[in-house]
C-alpha positions in Angstrom: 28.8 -32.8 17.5 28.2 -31.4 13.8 28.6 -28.1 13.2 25.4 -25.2 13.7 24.3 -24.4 10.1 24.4 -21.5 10.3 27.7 -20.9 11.1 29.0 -20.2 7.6 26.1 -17.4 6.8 27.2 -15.8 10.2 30.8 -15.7 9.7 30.0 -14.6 5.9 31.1 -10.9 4.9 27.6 -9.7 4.0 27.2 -7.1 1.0 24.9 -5.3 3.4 26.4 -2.4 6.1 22.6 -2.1 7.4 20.3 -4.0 5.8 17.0 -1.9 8.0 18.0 1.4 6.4 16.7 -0.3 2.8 13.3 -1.4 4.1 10.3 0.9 4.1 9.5 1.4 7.9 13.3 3.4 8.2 12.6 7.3 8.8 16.1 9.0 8.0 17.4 12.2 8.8 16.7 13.6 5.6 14.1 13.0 3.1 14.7 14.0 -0.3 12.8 16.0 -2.5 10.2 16.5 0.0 10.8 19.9 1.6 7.9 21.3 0.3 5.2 18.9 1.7 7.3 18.6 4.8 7.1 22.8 5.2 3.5 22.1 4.9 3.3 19.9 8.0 5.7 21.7 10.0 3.8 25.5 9.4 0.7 23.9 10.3 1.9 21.9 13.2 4.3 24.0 14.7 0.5 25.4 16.5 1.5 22.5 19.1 4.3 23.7 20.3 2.5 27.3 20.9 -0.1 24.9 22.9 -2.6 25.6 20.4 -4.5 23.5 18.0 -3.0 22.8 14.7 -5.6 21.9 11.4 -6.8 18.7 10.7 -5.0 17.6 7.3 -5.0 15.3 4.7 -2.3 13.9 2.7 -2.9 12.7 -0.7 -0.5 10.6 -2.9 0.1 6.7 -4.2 1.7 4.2 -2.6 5.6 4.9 -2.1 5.6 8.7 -2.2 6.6 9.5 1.3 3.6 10.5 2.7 3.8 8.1 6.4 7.9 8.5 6.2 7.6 12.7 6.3 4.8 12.7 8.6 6.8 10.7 11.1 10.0 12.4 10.8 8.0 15.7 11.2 6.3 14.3 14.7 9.9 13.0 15.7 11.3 16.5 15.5 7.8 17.6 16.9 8.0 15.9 19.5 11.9 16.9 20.4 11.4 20.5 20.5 8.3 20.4 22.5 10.5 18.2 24.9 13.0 20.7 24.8 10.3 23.7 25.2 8.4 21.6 28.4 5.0 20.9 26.0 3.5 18.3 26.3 2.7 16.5 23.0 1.7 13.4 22.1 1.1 11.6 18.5 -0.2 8.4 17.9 -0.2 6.8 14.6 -2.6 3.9 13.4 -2.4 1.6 10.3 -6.1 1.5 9.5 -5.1 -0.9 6.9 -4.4 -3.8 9.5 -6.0 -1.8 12.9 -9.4 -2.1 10.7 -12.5 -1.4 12.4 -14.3 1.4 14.4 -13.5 -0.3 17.9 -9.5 -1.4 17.5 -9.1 2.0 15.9 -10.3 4.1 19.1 -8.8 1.1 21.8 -5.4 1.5 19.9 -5.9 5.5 20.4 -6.7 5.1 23.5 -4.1 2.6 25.0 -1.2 4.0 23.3 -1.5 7.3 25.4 -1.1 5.4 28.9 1.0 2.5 30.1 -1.4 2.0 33.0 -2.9 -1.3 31.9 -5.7 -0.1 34.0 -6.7 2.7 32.2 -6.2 0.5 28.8 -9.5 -0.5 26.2 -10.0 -4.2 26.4 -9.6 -5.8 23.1 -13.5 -6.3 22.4 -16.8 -6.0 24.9 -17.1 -2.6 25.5 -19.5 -0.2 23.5 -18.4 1.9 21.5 -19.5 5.5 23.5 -17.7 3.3 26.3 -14.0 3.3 24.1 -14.5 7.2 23.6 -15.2 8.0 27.0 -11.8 6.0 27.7 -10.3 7.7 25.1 -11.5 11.0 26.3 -10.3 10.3 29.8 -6.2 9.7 28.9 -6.3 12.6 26.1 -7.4 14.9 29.1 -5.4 13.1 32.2 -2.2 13.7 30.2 -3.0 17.0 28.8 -1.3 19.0 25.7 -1.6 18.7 22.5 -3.1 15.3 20.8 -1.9 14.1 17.2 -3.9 11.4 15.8 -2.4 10.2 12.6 -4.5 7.4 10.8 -2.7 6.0 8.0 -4.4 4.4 4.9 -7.3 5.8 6.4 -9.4 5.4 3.0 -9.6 1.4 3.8 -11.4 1.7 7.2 -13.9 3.9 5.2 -14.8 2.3 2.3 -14.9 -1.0 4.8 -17.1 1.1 7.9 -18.0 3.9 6.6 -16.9 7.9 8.1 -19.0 7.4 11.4 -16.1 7.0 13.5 -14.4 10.4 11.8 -17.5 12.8 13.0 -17.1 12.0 16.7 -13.3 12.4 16.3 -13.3 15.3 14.5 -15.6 16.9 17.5 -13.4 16.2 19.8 -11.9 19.4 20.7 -15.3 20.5 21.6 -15.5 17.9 24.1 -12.0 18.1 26.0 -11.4 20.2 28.8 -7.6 19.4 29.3 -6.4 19.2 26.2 -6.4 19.3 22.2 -6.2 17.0 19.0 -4.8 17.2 15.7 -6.6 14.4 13.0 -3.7 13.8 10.2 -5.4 11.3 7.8 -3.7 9.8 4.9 -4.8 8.3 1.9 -3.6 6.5 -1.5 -7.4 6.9 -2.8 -7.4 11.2 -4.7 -10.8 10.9 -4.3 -11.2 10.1 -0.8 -13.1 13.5 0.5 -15.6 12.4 -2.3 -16.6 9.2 0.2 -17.6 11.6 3.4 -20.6 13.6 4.6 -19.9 17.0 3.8 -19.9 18.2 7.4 -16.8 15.4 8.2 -15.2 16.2 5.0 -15.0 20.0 5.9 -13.8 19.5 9.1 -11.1 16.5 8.4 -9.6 18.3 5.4 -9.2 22.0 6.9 -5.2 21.7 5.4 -4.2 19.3 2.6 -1.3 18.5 0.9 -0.5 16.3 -2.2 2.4 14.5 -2.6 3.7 14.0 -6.2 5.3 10.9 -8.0 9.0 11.1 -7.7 11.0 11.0 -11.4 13.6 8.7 -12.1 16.0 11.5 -10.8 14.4 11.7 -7.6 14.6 8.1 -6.9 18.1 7.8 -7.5 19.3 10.2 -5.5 16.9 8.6 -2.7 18.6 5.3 -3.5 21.6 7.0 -3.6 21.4 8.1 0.0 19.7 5.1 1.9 22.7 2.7 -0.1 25.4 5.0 1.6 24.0 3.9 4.8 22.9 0.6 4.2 25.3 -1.4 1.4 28.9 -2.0 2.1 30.9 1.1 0.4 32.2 -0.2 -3.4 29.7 -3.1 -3.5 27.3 -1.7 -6.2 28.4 -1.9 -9.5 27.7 0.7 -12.2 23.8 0.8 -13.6 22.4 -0.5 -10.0 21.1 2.3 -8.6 19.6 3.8 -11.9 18.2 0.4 -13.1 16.5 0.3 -9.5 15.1 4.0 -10.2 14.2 4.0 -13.6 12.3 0.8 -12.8 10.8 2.1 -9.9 10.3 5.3 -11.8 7.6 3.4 -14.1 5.3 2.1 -11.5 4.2 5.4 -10.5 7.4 6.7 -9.0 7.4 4.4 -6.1 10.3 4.9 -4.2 9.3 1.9 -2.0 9.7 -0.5 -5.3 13.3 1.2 -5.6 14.0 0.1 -2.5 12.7 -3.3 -2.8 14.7 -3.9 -5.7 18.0 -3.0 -4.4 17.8 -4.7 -1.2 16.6 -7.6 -3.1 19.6 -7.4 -5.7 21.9 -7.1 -2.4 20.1 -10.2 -0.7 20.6 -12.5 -4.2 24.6 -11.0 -4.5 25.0 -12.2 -1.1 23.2 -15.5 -1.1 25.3 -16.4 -4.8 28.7 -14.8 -3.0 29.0 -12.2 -5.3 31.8 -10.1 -4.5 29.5 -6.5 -5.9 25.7 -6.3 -6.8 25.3 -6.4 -10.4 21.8 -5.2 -12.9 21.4 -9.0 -13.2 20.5 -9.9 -9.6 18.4 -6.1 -10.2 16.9 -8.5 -12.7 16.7 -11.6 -10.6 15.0 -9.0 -7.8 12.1 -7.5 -10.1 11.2 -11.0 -10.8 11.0 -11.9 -7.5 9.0 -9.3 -6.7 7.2 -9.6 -9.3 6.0 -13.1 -8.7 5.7 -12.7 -4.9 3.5 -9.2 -5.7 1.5 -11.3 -7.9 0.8 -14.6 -6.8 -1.1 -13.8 -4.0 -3.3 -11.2 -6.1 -4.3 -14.3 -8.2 -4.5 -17.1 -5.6 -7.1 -14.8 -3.9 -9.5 -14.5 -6.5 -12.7 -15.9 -6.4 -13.5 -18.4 -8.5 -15.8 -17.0 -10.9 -13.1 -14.5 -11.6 -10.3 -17.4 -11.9 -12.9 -18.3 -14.6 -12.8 -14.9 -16.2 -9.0 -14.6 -16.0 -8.8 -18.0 -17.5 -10.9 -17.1 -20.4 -8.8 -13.8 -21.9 -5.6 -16.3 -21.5 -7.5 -18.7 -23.7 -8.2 -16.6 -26.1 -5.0 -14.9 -25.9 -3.5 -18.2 -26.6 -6.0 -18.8 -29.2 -3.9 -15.5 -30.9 -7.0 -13.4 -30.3 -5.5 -9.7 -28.5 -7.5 -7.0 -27.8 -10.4 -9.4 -27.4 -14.1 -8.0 -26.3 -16.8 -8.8 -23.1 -18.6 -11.3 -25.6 -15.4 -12.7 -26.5 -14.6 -13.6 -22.9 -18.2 -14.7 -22.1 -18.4 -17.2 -24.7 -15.7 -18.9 -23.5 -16.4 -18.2 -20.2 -19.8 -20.6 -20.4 -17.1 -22.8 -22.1 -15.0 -23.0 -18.5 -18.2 -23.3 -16.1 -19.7 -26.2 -17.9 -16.6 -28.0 -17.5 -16.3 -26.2 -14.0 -20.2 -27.7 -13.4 -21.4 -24.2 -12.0 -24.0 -21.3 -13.4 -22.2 -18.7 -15.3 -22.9 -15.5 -14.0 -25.1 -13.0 -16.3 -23.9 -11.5 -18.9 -23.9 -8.3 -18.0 -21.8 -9.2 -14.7 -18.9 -10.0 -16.9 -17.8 -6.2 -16.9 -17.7 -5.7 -13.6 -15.3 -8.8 -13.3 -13.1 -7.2 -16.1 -13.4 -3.8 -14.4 -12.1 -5.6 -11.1 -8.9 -7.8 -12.6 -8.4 -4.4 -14.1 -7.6 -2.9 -11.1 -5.9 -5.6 -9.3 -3.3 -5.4 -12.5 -4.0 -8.4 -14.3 -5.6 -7.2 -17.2 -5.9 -3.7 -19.1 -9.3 -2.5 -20.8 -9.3 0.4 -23.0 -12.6 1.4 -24.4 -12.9 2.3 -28.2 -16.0 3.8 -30.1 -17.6 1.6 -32.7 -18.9 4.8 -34.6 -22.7 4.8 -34.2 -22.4 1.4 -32.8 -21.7 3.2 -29.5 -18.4 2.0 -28.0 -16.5 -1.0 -26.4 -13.8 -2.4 -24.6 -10.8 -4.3 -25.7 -9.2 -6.3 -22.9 -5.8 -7.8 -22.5 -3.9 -9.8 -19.7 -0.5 -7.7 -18.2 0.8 -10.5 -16.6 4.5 -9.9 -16.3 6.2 -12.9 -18.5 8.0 -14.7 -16.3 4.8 -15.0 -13.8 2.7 -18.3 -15.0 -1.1 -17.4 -13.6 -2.3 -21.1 -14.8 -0.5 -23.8 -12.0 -1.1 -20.7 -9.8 -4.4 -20.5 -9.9 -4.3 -24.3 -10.3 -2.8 -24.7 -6.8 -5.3 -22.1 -5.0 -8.5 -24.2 -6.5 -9.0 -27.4 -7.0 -11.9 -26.6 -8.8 -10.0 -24.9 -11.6 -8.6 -28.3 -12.4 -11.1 -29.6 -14.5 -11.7 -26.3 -16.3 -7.5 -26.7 -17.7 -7.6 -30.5 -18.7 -10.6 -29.6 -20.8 -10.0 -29.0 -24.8 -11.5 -26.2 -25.7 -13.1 -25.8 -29.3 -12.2 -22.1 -30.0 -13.4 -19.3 -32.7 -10.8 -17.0 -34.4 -11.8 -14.1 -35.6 -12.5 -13.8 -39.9 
């Protein structure tokens, strides 16, 4: 009988010590450079364990700046003491990102404070006044203190609207038993700027902004979780501060940081690298890179494929910094051969405006004197990435758009 395969990988002495403590869901038992916004949540709710009601709050801040990790190690120790102290408090968190609509929201709520299947929200068919009145019925039958947290609670928003956050936001009024805490947190600086006033006053009583880390702060972040999680001696010199100074330029995302170095581990360890080097650093940003990106463009719709494949024509044309009417020529170029109406003129902004956003191209807007002003757009495709064969392999519409020859200006 031949041997399992993977026998070797098992028997393997792995780089890693813990290879969980480097992914973004660990909570540790210290966060770094957060005291501040982690005072912040414990002052306001600290209320619960007095049995009153703590503030509604928002927490502002990009991607990667700690926002769900402090607010879950400040429920943890939340819920501890009031164990300790005989309180009875609750907290129930919700991605809103993947948990996305008005109904799975308040089921999930709901059926997370009871293991009674009986008492549980089905997964669809009831109305909605139906889901509150459930929801209602197992805040009040277990009493205490009730903290809601809805993370990325901007996308169920901007996707549904804030209906669903008045009702919640009223439900104190409403319980006889018991009392809620709303904790809503947000990527989007703007977000109170997408409710009714009324919702945004009563959903935002306490916030607290959480600031990019600096490369500093990331290293000593890195520093920590790779105590815990790499075999002692197995990072060479320059890992941890290539990870954080490259981390350091996308925003100060100390999620990126820790991509990166438990990507570098992974490729030391699949090459049987005795230490983890700044080239499998390298190896790992690429990776990401490409696995961060080829989704992005495989997922956009065709006319913007069009779009995209308009700058890079022009781009390799030599033409940089090129203009709307630039891309739009060429654009009517790609949907001939495409055989589909080019969109309006005038659309093609909003297109740029959108692969702008999604971190394909950059536009920067410069005044033409009294010829009013305009944008000058380029891709920021990372170099190693090759949109074409990708978008190639997502349409097979786009085929006939890249065998054409293109007949192209240059500027005089």
């Amino acid at each position: 009988m031949s041997e399992n395969i993977f026998n070797h990988l098992l028997t393997s002495d792995s780089l890693f010590k813990n290879r969980e403590v480097l992914h973004h869901g660990f909570i540790p038992e210290n966060l770094p450079h957060r005291d501040k916004e982690i005072e912040s949540l414990v002052h306001n709710l600290v209320e619960a364990l007095h049995g009153q009601i703590p503030s509604n709050m928002i927490l502002y801040g990009q991607p990667g700046l700690g926002k769900t990790a402090a607010t879950r190690h400040v429920c943890q120790q939340l819920l501890a003491r009031g164990k300790e102290l005989g309180r009875t408090i609750n907290t129930v968190e919700v991605n809103c990102c993947t948990v996305d609509t008005k109904y799975r929201v308040l089921a999930q709520l709901a059926n997370d404070l009871v293991e009674d299947s009986s008492k549980h929200v089905p997964f669809t068919g009831w109305p909605t006044d139906k889901v509150f009145d459930r929801l209602r019925e197992n805040m009040d039958s277990l009493g205490g203190v009730h903290i809601f947290v809805l993370d990325e609670i901007d996308h169920l928003v901007k996707r549904h609207g804030d209906d669903i956050l008045y009702p919640l936001t009223s439900l104190n009024y409403e319980l006889r038993n018991s009392r809620c805490c709303i904790i809503g947190i947000t990527n989007d600086l703007q977000f109170t700027d997408m409710l009714d006033a009324r919702i945004a006053s009563r959903l935002g009583s306490e916030d607290v902004a959480f600031s990019p880390y600096n490369a500093q702060q990331i290293e000593d972040i890195l520093e920590n979780r790779a105590h815990a999680g790499v075999r002692e001696g197995a990072l060479s010199g320059g890992v941890i501060k290539l990870c954080s100074a490259l981390a350091a330029q996308e925003h100060g995302d100390a999620r990126r940081a820790l991509d990166l170095l438990r990507v570098a581990v992974h490729k030391a360890d699949i090459k049987g690298a005795k230490s983890v080097t700044t080239e499998h650093v390298r190896l790992a940003q690429n990776q990401l890179q490409f696995d961060q990106m080829t989704p992005v463009i495989s997922g956009l719709p065709f006319h913007q494929k069009l779009v995209l494949y308009s700058i890079l024509l022009n781009e390799s044309n030599g033409l940089t910094n090129v203009s709307t009417g630039e891309i739009y020529s060429v654009y009517q170029m790609t949907c001939h051969n495409a055989s589909v109406t080019p969109l309006v003129s005038r659309s093609i902004g909003n297109v740029v405006k959108n692969l702008d956003t999604l971190g394909l191209v950059t536009t920067k807007t410069t005044s033409l004197g009294r010829y009013g002003r305009s944008n000058r757009i380029n891709s920021c495709i990372p170099s190693n990435i090759d949109p074409i064969p990708i978008m190639l392999g997502a349409d097979e519409g786009m085929k006939p758009v890249i065998n054409a020859t293109y007949r192209l200006q240059s500027r005089l």
